[in-house]
C-alpha positions in Angstrom: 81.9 90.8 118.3 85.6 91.0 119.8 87.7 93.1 117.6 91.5 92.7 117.3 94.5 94.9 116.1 97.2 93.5 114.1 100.1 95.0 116.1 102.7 93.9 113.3 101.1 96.5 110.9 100.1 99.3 113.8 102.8 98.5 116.4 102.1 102.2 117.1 98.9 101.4 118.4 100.2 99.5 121.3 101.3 102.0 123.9 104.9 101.2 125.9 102.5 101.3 128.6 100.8 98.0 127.9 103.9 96.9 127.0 104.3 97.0 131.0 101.5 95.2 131.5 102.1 92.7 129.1 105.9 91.9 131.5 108.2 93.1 128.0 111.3 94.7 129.5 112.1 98.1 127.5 112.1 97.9 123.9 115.1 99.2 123.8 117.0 98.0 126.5 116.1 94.4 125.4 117.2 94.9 121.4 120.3 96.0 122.5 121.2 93.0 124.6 119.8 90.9 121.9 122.4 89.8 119.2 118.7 88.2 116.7 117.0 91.5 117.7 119.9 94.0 116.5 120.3 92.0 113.8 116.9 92.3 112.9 116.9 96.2 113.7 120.1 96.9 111.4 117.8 95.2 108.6 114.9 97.3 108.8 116.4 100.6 109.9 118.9 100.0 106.3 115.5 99.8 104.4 113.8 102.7 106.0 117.1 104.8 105.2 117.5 103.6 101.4 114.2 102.5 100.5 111.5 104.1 102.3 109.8 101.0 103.0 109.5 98.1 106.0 111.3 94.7 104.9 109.0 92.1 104.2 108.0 89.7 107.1 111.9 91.1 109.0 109.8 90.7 112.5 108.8 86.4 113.6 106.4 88.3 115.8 104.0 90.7 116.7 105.7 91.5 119.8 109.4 91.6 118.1 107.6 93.9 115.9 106.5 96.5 118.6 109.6 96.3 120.5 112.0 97.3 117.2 109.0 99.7 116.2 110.3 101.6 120.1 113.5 101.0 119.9 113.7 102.7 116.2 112.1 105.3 117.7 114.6 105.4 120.9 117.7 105.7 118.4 115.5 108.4 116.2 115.8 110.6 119.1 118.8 109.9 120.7 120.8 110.5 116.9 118.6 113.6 117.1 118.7 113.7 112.9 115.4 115.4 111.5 115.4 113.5 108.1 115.6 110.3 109.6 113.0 110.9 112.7 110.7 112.2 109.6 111.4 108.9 107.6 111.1 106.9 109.8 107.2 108.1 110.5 106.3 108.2 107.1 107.4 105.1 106.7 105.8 103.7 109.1 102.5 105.4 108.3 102.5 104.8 104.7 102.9 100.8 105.6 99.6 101.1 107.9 97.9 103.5 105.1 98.4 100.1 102.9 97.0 97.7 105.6 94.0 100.2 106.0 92.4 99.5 102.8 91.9 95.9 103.5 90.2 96.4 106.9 86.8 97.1 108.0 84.9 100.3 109.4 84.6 98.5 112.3 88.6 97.8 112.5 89.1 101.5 111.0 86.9 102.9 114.1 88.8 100.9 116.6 91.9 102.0 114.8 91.3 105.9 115.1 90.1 105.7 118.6 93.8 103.9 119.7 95.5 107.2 118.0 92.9 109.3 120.4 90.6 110.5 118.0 86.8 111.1 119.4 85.2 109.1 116.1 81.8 107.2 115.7 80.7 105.0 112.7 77.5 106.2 111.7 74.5 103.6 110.1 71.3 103.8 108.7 69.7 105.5 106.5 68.7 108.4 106.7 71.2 108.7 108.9 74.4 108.3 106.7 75.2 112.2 104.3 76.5 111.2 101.2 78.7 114.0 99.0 78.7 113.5 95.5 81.6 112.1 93.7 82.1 113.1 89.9 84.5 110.9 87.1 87.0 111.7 85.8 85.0 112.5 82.6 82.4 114.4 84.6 79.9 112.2 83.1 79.2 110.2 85.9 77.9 111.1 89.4 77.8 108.9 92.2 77.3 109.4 96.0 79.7 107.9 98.6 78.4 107.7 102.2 80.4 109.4 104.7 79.9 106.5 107.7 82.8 108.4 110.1 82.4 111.4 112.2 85.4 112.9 113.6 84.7 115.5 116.6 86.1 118.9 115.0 88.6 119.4 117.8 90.0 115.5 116.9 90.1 116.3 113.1 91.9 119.7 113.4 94.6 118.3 115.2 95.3 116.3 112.8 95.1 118.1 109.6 95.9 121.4 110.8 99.7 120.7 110.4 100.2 119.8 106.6 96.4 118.7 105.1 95.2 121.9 105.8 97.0 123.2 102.9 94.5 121.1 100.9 91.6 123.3 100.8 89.7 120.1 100.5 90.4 119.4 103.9 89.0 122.7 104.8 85.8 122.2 107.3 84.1 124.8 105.0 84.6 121.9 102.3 83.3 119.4 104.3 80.0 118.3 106.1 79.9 119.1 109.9 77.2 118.5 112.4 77.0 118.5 115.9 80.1 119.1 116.5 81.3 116.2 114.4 83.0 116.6 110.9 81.6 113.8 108.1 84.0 111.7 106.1 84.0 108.9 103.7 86.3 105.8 104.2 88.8 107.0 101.6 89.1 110.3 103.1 88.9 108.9 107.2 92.2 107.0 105.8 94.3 109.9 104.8 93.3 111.6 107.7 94.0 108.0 109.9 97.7 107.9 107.7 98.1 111.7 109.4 97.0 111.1 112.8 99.7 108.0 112.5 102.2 110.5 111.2 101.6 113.1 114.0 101.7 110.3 116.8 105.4 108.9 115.9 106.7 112.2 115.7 105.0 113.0 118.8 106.6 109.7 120.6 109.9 110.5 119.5 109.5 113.6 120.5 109.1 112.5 123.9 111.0 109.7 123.8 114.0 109.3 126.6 116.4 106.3 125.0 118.6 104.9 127.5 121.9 106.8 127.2 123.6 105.6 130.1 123.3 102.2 128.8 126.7 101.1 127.3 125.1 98.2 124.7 122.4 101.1 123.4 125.1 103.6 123.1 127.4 100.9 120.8 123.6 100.3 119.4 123.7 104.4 118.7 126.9 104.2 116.8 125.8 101.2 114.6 122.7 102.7 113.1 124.6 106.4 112.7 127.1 104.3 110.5 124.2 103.1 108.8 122.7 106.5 108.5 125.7 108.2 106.5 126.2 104.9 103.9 122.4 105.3 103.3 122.1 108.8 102.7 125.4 109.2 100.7 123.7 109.6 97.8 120.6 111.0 98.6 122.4 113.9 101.3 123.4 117.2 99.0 124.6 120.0 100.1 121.8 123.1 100.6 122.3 124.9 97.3 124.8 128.1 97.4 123.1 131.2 97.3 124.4 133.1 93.7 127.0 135.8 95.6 128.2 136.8 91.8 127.6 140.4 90.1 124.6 140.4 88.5 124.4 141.7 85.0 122.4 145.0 85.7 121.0 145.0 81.7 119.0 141.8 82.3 116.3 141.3 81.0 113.1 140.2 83.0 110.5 139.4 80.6 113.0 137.0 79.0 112.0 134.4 82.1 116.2 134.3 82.8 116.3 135.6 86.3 119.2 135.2 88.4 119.1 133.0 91.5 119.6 134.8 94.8 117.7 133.2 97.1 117.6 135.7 100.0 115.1 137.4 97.4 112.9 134.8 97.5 109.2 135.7 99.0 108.6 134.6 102.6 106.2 131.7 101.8 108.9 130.1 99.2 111.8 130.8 101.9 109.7 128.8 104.3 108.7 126.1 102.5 112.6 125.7 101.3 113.9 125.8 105.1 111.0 122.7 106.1 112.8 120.9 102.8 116.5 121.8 104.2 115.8 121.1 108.1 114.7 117.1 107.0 111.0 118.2 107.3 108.2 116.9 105.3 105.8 119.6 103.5 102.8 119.0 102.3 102.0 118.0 98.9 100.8 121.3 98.4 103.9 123.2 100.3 106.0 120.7 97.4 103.7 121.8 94.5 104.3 125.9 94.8 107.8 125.3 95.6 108.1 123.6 91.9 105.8 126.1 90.0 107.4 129.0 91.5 111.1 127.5 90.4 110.0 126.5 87.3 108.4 130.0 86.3 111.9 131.8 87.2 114.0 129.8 84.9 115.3 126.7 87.0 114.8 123.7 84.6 113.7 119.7 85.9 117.2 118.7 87.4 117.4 121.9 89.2 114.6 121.8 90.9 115.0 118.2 92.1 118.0 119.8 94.0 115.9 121.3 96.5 113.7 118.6 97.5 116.7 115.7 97.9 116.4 116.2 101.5 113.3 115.9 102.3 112.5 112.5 104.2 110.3 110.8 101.5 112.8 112.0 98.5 112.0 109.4 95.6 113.6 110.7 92.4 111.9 108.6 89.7 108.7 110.1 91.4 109.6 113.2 92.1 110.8 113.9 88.4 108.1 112.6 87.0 105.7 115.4 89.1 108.1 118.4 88.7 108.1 117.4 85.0 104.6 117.7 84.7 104.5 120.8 86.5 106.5 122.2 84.4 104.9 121.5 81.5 107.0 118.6 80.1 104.8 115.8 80.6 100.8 115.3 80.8 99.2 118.0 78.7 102.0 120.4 78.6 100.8 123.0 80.8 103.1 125.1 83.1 101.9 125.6 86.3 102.1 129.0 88.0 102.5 129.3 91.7 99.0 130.3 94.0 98.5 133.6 94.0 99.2 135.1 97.5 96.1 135.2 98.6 95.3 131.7 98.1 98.6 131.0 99.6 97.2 132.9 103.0 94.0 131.1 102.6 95.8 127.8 102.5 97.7 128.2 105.3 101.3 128.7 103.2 101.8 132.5 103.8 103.9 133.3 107.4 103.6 136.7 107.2 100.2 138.7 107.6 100.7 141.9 105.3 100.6 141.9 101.6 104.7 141.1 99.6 105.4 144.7 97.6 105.8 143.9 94.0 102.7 141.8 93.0 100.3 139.6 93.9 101.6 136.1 93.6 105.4 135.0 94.3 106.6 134.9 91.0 105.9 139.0 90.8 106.9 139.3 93.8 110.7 137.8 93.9 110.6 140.1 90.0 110.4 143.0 92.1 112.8 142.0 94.5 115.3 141.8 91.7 114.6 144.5 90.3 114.9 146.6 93.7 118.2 144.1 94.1 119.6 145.2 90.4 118.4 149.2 90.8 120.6 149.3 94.2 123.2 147.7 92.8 123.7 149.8 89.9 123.4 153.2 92.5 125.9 151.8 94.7 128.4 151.7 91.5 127.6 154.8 90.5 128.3 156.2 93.8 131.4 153.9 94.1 132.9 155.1 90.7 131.8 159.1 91.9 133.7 158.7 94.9 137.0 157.2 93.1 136.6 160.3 90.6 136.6 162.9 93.5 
């Protein structure tokens, strides 16, 4: 049996290569010269920047939908803006994370091996491992057959960037034989949405858009224009870092610390500059960030500040998670940051040795103030000796 990709949902899947073979001038080139295909373009680049989503049937084509899917990607690099190359591939990998569900192992095999992964669809029994899945209620166990094996060296490259930090995605969590890692369909999908995520990024990464073209550079300036209006009112400012005196008779246990963010710990720091560079951490990275802000005082609102840049910024949703990690919604618990050993274990930790001052980030950044507060007070003393000499 023949087996055929629907280009219109995984234009990604069709290389510019093949678009050579198939006699289609340059993507780009040819959307600039094309008054229906920049029309078309300006529509579903202005959905990717204010909604996060492709426009419903905005391409009469599968091949007008691969040649905007490379020029998008052509004006993603050559406006060289982080937060919209980063949208734009989670966009487009969300859409085909949608279309995967519908599709069949067969399809999802051939899918995987266009993105490069080394996979093979496994039948019959006893062939086929199954893991055990358990409800919600824990009252019911069933077993899911894993029918895909990845190769390990495929499936690291793919989850070794973000999914990693899901220890879930661990190989020690997972069944590997033979060189191959074991997954269930639902799973094989997340890490297919990844691989999708990785490849676009990769593509405009090495991307070269036509620059000395004059109709792509007017093209440029078009979708730049469309950029700011879009991200008016999603674009704040990084949050200043508190340069104020700092009441030296704080107290700490009160859980009102001040906010000086050159104390933060290293792994908090880090995941902050991914947020403020238009990067996209993962749901974990977003998760620790929250709890730790949370447990030093910052309420809902000002946590939201921090993630507003970040590429995939939905503020209905995201309130709605920091809400219930901070113990507002759902059963009311407030979640503490990982401990920093499970952040080293999960991949979240950049530095090697142990933070002075505790053992999770919320001690840690405690000690920092109070090493912060302690110098402070010294260097007033000393200041007011000096003046009294």
């Amino acid at each position: 049996m023949v087996m055929y990709i629907d280009y219109s949902k995984y234009p990604f899947a069709l290389s510019q290569r093949e678009l050579v073979e198939l006699y289609v001038e340059r993507p780009s080139v040819l959307a600039s010269r094309d008054a229906t295909l920049r029309e078309k373009l300006s529509i579903i680049v202005k959905e990717i920047i204010e909604r996060g989503e492709l426009p419903y049937n905005a391409c009469s084509s599968i091949e007008e939908c691969v040649l905007l899917y490379y020029t998008i990607l052509d004006l993603a690099k050559a406006i060289g803006d982080k937060w919209f190359q980063n949208r734009v591939a989670l966009v487009y990998s969300k859409y085909a994370s949608r279309s995967m569900v519908q599709e069949s192992p067969e399809k999802l095999l051939l899918l995987g091996r266009k993105l490069g992964l080394e996979v093979l669809l496994v039948s019959g029994e006893p062939d086929i491992p199954k893991i055990p899945m358990v409800s919600k209620s824990g009252k019911v166990v069933r077993f899911v057959p894993c029918e895909f094996a990845v190769s390990v060296l495929s499936y690291l490259r793919v989850v070794s960037r973000r999914l990693i930090h899901d220890q879930s995605y661990n190989l020690i969590n997972n069944i590997v034989k033979n060189g191959y890692v074991y997954l269930d369909q639902k799973t094989y999908q997340r890490v297919l949405e990844e691989a999708v995520l990785n490849t676009i990024l990769s593509t405009i990464e090495e991307s070269s858009p036509p620059l000395g073209l004059e109709e792509f550079t007017r093209l440029v300036a078009d979708i730049e224009k469309l950029l700011v209006e879009g991200r008016r009112e999603q674009y704040v400012e990084p949050i200043e870092k508190e340069k104020t005196q700092v009441d030296v008779k704080i107290e700490l246990k009160s859980g009102e610390l001040p906010i000086i963010e050159d104390l933060f710990p290293p792994c908090i720091t880090r995941i902050i500059s991914i947020l403020r560079s238009g990067g996209n951490p993962s749901h974990v990275e977003r998760f620790n960030l929250a709890a730790f802000l949370g447990s030093i005082g910052l309420d809902v609102d000002s946590v939201l500040e921090y993630f507003k840049t970040s590429a995939d910024f939905n503020e209905k949703i995201a309130r709605y998670q920091v809400e219930h990690i901070l113990g507002i919604r759902g059963g009311k618990k407030k979640y503490l940051p990982y401990s920093c050993e499970k952040m080293r274990t999960s991949g979240i930790c950049p530095i090697q040795e142990q933070c002075k001052g505790g053992k999770n980030p919320v001690a840690v950044y405690k000690y920092n103030i109070r090493k912060y507060l302690k110098t402070s007070k010294e260097n007033k003393d000393a200041d007011k000796a000096a003046g009294g000499i």
